[in-house]
CHARMM internal coordinates of N, CA and C (Angstrom, degrees):
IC EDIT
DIST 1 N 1 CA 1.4446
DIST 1 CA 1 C 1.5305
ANGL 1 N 1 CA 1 C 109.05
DIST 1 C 2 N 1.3451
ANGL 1 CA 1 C 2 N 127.74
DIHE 1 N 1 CA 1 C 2 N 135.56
DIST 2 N 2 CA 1.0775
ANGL 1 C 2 N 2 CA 140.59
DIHE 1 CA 1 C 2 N 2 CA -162.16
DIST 2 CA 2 C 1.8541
ANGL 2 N 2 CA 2 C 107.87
DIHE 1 C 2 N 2 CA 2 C -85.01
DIST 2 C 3 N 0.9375
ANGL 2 CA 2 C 3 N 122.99
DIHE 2 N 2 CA 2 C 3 N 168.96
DIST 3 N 3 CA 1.7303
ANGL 2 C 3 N 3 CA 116.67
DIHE 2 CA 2 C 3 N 3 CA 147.94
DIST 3 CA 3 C 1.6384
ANGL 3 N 3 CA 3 C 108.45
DIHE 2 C 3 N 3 CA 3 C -120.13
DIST 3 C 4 N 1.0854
ANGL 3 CA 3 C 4 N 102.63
DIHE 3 N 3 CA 3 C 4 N 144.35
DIST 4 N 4 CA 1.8581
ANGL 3 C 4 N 4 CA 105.03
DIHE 3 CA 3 C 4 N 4 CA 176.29
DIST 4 CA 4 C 1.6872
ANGL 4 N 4 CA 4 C 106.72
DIHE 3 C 4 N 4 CA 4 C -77.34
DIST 4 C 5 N 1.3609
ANGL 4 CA 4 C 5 N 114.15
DIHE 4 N 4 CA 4 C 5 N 161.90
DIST 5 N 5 CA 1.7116
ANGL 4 C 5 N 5 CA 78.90
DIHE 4 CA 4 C 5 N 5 CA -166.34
DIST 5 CA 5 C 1.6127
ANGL 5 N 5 CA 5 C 89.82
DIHE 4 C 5 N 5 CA 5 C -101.97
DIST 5 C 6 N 1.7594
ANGL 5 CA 5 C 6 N 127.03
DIHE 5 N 5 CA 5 C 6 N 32.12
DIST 6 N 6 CA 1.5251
ANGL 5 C 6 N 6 CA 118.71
DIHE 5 CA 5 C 6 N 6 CA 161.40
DIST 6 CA 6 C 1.8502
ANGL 6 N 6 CA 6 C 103.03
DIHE 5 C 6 N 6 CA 6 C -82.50
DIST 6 C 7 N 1.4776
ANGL 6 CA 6 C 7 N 91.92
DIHE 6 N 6 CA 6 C 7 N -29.31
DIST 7 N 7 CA 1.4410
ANGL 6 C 7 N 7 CA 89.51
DIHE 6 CA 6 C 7 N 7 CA 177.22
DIST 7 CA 7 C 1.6855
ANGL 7 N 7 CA 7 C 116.16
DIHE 6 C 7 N 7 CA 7 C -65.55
DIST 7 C 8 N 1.1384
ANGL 7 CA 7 C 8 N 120.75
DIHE 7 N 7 CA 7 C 8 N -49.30
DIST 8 N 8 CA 1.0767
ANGL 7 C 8 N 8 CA 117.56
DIHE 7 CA 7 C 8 N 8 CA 146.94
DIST 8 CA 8 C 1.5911
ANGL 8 N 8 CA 8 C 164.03
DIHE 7 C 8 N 8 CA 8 C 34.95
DIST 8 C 9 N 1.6644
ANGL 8 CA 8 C 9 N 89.61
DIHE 8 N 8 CA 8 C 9 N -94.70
DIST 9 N 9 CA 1.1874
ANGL 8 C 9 N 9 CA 122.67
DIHE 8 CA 8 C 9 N 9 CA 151.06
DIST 9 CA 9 C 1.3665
ANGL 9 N 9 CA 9 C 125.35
DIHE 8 C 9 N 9 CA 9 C -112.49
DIST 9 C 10 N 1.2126
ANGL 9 CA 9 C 10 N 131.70
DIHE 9 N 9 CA 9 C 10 N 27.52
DIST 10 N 10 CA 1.1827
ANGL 9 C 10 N 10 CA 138.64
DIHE 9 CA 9 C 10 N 10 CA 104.70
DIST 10 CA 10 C 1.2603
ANGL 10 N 10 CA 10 C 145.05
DIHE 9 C 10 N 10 CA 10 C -39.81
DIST 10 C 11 N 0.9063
ANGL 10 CA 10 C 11 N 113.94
DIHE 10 N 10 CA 10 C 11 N -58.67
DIST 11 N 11 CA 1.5500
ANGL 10 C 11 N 11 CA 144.19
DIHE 10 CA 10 C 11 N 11 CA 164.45
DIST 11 CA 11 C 1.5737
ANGL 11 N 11 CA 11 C 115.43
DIHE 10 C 11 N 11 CA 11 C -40.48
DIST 11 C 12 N 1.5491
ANGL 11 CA 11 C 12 N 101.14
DIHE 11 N 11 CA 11 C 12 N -63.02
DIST 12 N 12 CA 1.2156
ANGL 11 C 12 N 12 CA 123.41
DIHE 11 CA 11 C 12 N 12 CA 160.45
DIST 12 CA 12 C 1.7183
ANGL 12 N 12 CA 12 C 132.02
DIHE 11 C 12 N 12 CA 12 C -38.45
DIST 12 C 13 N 1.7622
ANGL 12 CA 12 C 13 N 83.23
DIHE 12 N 12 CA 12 C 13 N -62.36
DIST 13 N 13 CA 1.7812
ANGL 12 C 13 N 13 CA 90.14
DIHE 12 CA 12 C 13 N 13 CA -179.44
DIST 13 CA 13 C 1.7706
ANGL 13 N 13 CA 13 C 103.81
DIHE 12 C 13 N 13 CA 13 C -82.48
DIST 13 C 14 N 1.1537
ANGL 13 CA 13 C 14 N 111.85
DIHE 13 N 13 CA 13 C 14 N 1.29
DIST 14 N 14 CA 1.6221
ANGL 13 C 14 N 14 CA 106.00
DIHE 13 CA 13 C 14 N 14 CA 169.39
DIST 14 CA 14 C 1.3821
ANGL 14 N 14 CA 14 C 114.22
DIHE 13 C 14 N 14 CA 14 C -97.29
DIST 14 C 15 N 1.2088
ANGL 14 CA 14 C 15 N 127.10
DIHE 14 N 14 CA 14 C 15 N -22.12
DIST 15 N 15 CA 1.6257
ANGL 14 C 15 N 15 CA 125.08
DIHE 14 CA 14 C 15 N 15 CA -173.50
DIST 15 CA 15 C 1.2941
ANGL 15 N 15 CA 15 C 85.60
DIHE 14 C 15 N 15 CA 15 C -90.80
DIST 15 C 16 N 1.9041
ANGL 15 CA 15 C 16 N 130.65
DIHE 15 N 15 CA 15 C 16 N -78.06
DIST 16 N 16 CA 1.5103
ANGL 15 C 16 N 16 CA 136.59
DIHE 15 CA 15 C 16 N 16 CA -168.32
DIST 16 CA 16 C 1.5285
ANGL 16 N 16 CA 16 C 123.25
DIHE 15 C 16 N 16 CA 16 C -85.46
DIST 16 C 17 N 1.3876
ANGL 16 CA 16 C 17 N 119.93
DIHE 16 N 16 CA 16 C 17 N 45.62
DIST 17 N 17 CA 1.2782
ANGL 16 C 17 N 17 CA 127.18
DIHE 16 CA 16 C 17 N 17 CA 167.86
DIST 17 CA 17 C 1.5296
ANGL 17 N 17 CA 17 C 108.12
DIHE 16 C 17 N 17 CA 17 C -33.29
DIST 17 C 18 N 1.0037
ANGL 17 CA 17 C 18 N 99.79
DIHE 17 N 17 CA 17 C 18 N -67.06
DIST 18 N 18 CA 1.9265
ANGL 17 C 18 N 18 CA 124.09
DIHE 17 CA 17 C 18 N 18 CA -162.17
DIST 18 CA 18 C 1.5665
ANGL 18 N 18 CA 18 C 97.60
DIHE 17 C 18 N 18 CA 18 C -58.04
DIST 18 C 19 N 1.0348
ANGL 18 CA 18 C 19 N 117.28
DIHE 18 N 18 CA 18 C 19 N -31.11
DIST 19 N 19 CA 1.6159
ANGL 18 C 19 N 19 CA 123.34
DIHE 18 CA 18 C 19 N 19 CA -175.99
DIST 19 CA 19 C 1.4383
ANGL 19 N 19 CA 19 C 124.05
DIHE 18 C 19 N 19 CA 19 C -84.96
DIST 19 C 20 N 1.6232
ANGL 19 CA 19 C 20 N 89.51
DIHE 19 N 19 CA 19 C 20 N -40.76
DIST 20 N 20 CA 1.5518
ANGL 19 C 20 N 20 CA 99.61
DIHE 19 CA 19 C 20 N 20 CA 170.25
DIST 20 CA 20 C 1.4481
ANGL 20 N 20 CA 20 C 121.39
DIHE 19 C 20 N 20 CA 20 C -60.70
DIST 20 C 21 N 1.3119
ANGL 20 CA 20 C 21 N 116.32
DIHE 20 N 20 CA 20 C 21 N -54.10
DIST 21 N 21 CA 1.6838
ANGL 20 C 21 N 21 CA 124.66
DIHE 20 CA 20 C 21 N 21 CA 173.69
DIST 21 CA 21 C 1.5469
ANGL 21 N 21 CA 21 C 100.09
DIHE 20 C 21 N 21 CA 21 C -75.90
DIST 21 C 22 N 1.1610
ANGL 21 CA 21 C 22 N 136.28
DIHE 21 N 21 CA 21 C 22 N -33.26
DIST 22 N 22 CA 1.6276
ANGL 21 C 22 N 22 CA 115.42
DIHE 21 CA 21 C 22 N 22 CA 172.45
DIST 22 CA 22 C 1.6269
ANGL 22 N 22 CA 22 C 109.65
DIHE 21 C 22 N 22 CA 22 C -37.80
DIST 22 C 23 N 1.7907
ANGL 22 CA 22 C 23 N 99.50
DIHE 22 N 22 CA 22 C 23 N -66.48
DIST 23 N 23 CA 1.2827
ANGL 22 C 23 N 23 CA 101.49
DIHE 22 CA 22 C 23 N 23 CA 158.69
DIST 23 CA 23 C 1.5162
ANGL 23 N 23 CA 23 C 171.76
DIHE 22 C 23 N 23 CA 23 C -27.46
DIST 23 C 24 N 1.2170
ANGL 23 CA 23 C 24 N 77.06
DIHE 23 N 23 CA 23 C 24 N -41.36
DIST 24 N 24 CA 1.8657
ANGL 23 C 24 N 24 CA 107.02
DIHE 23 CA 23 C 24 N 24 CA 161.64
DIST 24 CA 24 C 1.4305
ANGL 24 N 24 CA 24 C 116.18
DIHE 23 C 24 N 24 CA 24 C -64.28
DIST 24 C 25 N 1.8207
ANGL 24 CA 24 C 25 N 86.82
DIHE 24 N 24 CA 24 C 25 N -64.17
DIST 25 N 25 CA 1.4968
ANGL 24 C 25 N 25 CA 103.20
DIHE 24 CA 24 C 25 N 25 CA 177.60
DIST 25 CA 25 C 1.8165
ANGL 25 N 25 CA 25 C 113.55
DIHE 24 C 25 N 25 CA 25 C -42.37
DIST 25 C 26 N 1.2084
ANGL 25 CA 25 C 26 N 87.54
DIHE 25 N 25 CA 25 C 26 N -56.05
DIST 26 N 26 CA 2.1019
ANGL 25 C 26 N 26 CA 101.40
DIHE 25 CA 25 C 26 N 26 CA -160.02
DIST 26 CA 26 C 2.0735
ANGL 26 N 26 CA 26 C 89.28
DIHE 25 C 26 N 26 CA 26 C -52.52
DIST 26 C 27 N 1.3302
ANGL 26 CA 26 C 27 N 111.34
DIHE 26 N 26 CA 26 C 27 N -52.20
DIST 27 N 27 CA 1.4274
ANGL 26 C 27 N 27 CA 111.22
DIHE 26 CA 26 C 27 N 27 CA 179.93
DIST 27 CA 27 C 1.3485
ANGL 27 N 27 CA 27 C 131.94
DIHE 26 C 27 N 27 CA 27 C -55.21
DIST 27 C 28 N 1.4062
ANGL 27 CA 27 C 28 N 104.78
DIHE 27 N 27 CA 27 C 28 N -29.45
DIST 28 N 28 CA 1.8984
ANGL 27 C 28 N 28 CA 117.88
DIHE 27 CA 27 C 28 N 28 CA -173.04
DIST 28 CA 28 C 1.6312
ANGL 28 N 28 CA 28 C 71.91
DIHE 27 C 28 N 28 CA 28 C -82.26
DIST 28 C 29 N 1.6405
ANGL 28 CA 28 C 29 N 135.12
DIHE 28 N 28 CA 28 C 29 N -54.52
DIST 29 N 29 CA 1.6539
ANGL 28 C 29 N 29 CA 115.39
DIHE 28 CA 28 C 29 N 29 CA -143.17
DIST 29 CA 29 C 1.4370
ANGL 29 N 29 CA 29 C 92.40
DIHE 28 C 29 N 29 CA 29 C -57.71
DIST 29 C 30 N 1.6670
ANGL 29 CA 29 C 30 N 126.19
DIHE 29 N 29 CA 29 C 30 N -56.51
DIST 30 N 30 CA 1.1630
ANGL 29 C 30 N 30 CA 126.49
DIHE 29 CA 29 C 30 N 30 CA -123.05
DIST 30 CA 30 C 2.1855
ANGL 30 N 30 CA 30 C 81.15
DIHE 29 C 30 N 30 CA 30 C -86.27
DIST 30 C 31 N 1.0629
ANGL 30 CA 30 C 31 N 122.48
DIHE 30 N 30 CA 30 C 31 N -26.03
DIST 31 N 31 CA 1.1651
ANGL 30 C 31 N 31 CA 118.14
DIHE 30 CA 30 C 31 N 31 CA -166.89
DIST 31 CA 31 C 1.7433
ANGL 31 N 31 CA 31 C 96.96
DIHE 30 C 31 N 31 CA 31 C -78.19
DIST 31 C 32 N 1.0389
ANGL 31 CA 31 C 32 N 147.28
DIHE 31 N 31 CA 31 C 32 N -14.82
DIST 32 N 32 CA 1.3599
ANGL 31 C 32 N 32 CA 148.66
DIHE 31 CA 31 C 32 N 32 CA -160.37
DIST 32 CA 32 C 1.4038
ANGL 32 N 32 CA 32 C 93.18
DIHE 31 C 32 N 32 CA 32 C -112.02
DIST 32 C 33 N 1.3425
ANGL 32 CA 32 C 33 N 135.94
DIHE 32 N 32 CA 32 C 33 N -14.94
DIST 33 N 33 CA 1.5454
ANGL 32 C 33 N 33 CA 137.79
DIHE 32 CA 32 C 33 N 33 CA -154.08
DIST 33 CA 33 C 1.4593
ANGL 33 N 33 CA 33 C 97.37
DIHE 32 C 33 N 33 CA 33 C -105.05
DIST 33 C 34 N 1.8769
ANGL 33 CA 33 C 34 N 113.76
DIHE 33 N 33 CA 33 C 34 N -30.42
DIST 34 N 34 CA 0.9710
ANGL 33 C 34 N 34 CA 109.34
DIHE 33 CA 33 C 34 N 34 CA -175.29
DIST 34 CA 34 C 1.3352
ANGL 34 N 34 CA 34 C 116.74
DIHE 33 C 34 N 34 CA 34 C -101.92
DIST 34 C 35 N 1.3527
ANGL 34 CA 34 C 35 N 105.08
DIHE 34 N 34 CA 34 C 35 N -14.80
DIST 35 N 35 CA 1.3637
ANGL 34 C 35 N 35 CA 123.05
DIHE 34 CA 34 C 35 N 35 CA 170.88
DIST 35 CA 35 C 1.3956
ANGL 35 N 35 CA 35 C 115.96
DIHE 34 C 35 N 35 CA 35 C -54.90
DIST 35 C 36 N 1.5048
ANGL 35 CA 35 C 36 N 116.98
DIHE 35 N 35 CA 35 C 36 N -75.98
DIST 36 N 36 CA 1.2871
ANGL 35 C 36 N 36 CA 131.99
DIHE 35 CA 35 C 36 N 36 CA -174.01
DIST 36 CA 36 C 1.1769
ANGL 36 N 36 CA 36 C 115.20
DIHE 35 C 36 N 36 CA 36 C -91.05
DIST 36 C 37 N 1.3887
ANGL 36 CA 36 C 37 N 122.89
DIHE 36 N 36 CA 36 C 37 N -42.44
DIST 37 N 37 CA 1.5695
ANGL 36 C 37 N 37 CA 123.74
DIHE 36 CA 36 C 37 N 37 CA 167.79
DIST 37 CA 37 C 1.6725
ANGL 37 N 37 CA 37 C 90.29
DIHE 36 C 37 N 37 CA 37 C 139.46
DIST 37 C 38 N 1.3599
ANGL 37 CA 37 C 38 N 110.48
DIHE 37 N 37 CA 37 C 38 N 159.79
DIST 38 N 38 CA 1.4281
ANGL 37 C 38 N 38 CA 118.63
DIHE 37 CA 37 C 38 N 38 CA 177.72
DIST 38 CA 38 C 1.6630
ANGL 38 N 38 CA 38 C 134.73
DIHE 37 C 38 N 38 CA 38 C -60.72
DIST 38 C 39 N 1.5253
ANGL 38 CA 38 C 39 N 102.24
DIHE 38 N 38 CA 38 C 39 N -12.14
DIST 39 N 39 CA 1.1908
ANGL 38 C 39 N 39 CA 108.93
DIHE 38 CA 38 C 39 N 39 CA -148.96
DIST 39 CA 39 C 1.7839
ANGL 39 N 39 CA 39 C 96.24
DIHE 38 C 39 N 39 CA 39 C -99.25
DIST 39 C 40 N 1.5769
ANGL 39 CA 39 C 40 N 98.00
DIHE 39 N 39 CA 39 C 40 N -34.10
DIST 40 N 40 CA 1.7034
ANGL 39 C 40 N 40 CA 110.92
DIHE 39 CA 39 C 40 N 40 CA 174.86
DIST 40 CA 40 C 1.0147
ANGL 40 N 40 CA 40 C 103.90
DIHE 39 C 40 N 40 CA 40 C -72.61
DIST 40 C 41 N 1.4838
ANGL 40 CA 40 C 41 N 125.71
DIHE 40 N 40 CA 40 C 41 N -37.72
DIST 41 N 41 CA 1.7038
ANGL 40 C 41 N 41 CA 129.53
DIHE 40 CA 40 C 41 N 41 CA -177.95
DIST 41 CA 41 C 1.5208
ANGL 41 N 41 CA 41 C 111.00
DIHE 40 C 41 N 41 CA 41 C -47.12
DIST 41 C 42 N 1.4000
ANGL 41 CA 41 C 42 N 121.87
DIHE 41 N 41 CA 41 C 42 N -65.68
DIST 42 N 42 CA 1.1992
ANGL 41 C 42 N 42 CA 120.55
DIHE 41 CA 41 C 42 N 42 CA -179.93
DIST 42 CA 42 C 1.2903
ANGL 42 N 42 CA 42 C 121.96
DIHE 41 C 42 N 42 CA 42 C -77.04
DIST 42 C 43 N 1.6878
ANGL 42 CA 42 C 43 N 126.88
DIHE 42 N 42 CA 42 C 43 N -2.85
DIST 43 N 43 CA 1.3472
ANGL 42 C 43 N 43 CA 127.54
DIHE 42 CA 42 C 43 N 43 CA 151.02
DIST 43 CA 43 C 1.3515
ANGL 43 N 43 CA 43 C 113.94
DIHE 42 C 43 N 43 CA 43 C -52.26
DIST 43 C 44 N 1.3521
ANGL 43 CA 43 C 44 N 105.64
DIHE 43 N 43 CA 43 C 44 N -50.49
DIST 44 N 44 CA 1.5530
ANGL 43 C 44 N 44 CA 115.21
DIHE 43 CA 43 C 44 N 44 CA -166.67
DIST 44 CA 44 C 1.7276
ANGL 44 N 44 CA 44 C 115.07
DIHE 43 C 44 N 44 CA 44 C -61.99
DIST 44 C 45 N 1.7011
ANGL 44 CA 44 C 45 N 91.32
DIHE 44 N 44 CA 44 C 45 N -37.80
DIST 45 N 45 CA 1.7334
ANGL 44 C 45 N 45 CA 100.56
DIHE 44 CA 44 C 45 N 45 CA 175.10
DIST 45 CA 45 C 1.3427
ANGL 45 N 45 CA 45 C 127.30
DIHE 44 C 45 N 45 CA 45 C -71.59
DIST 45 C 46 N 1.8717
ANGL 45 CA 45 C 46 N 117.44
DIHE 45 N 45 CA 45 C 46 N -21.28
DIST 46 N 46 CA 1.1551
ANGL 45 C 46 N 46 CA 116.44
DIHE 45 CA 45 C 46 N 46 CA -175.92
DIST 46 CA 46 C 1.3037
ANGL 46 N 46 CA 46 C 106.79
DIHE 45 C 46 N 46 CA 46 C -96.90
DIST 46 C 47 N 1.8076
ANGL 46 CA 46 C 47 N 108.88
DIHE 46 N 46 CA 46 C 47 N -5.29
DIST 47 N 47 CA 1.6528
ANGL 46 C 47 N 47 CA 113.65
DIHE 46 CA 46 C 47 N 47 CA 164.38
DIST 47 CA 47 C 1.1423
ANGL 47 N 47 CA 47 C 111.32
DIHE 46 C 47 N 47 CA 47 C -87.52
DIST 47 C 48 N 1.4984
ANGL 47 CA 47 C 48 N 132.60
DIHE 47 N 47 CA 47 C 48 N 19.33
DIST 48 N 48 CA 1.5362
ANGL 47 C 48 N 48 CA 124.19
DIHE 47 CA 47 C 48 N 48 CA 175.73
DIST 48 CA 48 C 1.3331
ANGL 48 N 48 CA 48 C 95.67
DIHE 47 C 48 N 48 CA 48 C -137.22
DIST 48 C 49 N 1.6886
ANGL 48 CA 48 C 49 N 128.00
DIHE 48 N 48 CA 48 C 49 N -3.90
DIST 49 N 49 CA 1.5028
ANGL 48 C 49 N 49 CA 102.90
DIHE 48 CA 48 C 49 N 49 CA 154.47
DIST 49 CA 49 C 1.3066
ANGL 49 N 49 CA 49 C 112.38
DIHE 48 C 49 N 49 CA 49 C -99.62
DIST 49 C 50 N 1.3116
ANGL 49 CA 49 C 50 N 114.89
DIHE 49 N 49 CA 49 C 50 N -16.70
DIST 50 N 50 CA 1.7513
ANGL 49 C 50 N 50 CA 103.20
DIHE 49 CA 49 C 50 N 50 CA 164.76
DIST 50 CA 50 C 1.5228
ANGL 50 N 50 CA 50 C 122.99
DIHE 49 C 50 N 50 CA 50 C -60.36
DIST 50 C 51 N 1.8036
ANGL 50 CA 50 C 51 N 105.43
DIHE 50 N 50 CA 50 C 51 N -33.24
DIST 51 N 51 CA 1.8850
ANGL 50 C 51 N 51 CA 94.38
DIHE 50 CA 50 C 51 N 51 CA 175.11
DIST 51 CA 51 C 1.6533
ANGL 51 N 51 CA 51 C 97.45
DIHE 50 C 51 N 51 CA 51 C -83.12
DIST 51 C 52 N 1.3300
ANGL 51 CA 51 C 52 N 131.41
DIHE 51 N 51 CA 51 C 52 N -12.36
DIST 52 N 52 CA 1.4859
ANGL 51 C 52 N 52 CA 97.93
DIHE 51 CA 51 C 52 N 52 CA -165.33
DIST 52 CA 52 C 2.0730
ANGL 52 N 52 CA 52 C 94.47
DIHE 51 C 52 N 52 CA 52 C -81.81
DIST 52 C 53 N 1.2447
ANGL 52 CA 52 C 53 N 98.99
DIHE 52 N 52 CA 52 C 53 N -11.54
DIST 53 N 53 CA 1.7569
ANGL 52 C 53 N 53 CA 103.24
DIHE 52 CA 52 C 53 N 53 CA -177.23
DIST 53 CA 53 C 1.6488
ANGL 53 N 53 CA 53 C 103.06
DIHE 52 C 53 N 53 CA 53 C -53.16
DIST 53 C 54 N 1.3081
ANGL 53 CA 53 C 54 N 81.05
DIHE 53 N 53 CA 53 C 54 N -58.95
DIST 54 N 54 CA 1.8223
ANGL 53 C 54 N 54 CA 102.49
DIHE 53 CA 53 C 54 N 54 CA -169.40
DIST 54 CA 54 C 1.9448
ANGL 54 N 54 CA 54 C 108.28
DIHE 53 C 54 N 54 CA 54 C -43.69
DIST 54 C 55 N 1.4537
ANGL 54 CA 54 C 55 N 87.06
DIHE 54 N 54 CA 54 C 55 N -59.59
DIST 55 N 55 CA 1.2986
ANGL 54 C 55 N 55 CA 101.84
DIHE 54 CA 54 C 55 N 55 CA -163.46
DIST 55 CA 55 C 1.6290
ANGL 55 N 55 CA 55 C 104.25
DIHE 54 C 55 N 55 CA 55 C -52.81
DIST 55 C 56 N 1.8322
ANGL 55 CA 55 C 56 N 116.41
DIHE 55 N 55 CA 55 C 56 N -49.20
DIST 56 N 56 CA 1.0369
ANGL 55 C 56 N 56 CA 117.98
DIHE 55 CA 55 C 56 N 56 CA -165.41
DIST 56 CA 56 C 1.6306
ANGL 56 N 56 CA 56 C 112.91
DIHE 55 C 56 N 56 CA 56 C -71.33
DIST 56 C 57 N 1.2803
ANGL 56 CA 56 C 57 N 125.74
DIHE 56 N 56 CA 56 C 57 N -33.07
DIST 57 N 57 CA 1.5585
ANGL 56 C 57 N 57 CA 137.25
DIHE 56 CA 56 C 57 N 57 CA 167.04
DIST 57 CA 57 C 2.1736
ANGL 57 N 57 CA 57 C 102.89
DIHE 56 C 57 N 57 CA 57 C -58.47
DIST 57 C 58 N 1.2694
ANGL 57 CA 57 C 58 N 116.08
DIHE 57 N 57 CA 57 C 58 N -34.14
DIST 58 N 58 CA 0.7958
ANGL 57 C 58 N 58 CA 121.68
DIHE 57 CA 57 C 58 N 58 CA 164.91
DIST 58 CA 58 C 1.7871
ANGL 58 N 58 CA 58 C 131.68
DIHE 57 C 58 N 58 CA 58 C -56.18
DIST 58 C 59 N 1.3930
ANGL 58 CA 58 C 59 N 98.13
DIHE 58 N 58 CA 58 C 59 N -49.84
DIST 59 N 59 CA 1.2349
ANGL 58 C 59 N 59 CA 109.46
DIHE 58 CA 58 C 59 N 59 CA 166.97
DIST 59 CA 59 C 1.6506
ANGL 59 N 59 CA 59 C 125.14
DIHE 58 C 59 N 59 CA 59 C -77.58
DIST 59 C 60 N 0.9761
ANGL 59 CA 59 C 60 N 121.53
DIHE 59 N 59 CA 59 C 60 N -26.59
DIST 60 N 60 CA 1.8465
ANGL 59 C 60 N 60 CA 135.78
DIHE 59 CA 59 C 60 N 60 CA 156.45
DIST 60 CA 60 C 1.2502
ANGL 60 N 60 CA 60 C 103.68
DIHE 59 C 60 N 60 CA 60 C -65.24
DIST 60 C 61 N 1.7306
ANGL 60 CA 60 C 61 N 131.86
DIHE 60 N 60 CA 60 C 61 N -63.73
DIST 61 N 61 CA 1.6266
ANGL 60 C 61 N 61 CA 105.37
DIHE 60 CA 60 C 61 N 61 CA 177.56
DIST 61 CA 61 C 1.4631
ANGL 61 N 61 CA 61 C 108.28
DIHE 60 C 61 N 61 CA 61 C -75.56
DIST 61 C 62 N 1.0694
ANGL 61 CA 61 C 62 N 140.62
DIHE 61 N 61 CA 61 C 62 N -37.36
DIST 62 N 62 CA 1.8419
ANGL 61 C 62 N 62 CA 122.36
DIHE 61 CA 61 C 62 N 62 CA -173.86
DIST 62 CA 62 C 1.7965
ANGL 62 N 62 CA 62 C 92.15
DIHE 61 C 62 N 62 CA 62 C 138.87
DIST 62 C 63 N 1.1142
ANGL 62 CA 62 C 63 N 113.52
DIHE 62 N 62 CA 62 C 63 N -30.35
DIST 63 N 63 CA 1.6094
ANGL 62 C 63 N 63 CA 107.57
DIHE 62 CA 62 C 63 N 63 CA -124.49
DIST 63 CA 63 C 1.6003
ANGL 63 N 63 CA 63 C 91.40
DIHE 62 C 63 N 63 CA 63 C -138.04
DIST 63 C 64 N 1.2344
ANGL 63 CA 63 C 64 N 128.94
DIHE 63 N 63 CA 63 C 64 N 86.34
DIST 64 N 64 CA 1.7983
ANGL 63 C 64 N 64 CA 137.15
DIHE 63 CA 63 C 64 N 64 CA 167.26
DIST 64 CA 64 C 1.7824
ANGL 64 N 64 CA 64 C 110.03
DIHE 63 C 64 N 64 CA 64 C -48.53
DIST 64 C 65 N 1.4571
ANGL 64 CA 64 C 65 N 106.89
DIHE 64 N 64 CA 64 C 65 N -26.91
DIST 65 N 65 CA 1.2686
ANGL 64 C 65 N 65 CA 98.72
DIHE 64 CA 64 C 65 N 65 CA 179.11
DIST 65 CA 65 C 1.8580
ANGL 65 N 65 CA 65 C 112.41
DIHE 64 C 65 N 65 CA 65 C -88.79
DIST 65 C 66 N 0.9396
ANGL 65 CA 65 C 66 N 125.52
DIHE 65 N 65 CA 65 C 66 N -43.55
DIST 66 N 66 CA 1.1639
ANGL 65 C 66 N 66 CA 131.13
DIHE 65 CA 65 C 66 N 66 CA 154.50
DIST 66 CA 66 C 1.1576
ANGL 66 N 66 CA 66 C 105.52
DIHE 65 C 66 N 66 CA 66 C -25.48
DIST 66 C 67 N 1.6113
ANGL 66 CA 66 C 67 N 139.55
DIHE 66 N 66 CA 66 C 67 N -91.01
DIST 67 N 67 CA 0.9556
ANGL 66 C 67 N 67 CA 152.43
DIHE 66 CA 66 C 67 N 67 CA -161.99
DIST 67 CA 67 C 1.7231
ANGL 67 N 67 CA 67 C 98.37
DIHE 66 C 67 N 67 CA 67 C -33.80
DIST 67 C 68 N 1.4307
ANGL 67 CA 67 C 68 N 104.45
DIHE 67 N 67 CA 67 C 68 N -61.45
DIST 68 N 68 CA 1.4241
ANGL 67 C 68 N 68 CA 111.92
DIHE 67 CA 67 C 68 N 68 CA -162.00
DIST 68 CA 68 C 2.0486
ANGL 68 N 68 CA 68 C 106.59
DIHE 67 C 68 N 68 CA 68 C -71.23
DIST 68 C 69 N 1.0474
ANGL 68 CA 68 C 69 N 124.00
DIHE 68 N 68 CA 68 C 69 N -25.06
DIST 69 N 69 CA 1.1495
ANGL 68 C 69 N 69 CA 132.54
DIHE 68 CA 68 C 69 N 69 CA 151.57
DIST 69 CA 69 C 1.7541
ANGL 69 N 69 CA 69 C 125.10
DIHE 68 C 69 N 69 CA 69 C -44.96
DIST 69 C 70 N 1.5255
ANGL 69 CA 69 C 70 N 100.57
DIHE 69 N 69 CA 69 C 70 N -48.83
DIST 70 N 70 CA 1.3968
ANGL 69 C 70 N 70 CA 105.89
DIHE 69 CA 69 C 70 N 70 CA 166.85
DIST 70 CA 70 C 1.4533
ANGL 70 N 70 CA 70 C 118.98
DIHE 69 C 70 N 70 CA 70 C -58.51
DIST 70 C 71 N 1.0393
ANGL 70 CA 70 C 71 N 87.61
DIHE 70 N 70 CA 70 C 71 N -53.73
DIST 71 N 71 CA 1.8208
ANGL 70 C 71 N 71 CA 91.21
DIHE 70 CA 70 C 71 N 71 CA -175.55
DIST 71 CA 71 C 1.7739
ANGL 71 N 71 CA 71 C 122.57
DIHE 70 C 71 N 71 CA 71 C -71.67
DIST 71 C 72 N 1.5544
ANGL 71 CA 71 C 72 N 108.97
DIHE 71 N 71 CA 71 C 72 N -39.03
DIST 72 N 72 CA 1.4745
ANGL 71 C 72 N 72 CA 125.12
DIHE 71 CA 71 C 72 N 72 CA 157.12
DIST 72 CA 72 C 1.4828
ANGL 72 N 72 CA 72 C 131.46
DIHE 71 C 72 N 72 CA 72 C -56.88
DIST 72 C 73 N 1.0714
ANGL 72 CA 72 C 73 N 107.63
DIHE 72 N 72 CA 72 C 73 N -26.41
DIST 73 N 73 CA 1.5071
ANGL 72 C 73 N 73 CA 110.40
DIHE 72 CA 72 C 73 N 73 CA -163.96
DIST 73 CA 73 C 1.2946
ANGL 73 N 73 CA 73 C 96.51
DIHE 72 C 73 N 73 CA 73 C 87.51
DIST 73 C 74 N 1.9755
ANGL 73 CA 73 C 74 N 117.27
DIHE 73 N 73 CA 73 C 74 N -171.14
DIST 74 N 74 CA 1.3969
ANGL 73 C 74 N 74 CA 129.58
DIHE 73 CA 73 C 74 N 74 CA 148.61
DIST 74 CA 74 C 1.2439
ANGL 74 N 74 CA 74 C 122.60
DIHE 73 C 74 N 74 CA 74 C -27.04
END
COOR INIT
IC SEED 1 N 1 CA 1 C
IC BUILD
């Protein structure tokens, strides 16, 4: 009996989720590190966990402006 290879990777991204995007991740870092240099790399990363912060506090209260009010002041 054969496997299709959707079955596959299915299979795959259902048992090793966590592995798969570790992966991705570790490859996009190290490819952007070598790309641009290390120092923009982790600019870029601590600018995409600060919006996914934002975004996700955003999505629990309703309201992106709120959020950004809290943290800003007026």
């Amino acid at each position: 009996m054969e496997m299709k290879w959707d079955d596959v990777v299915a299979t795959i991204w259902k048992e090793h989720r966590g592995k798969v995007i570790g992966i991705g991740l570790g490859l996009l870092f190290g490819l952007f590190a070598v790309v641009i240099g290390l120092l923009k790399t982790l600019f870029i990363a601590v600018c995409v966990g600060v919006g996914y912060v934002l975004g996700k506090r955003a999505d629990e209260q309703g309201d992106l402006k709120k959020v950004l009010e809290r943290l800003f002041g007026d």
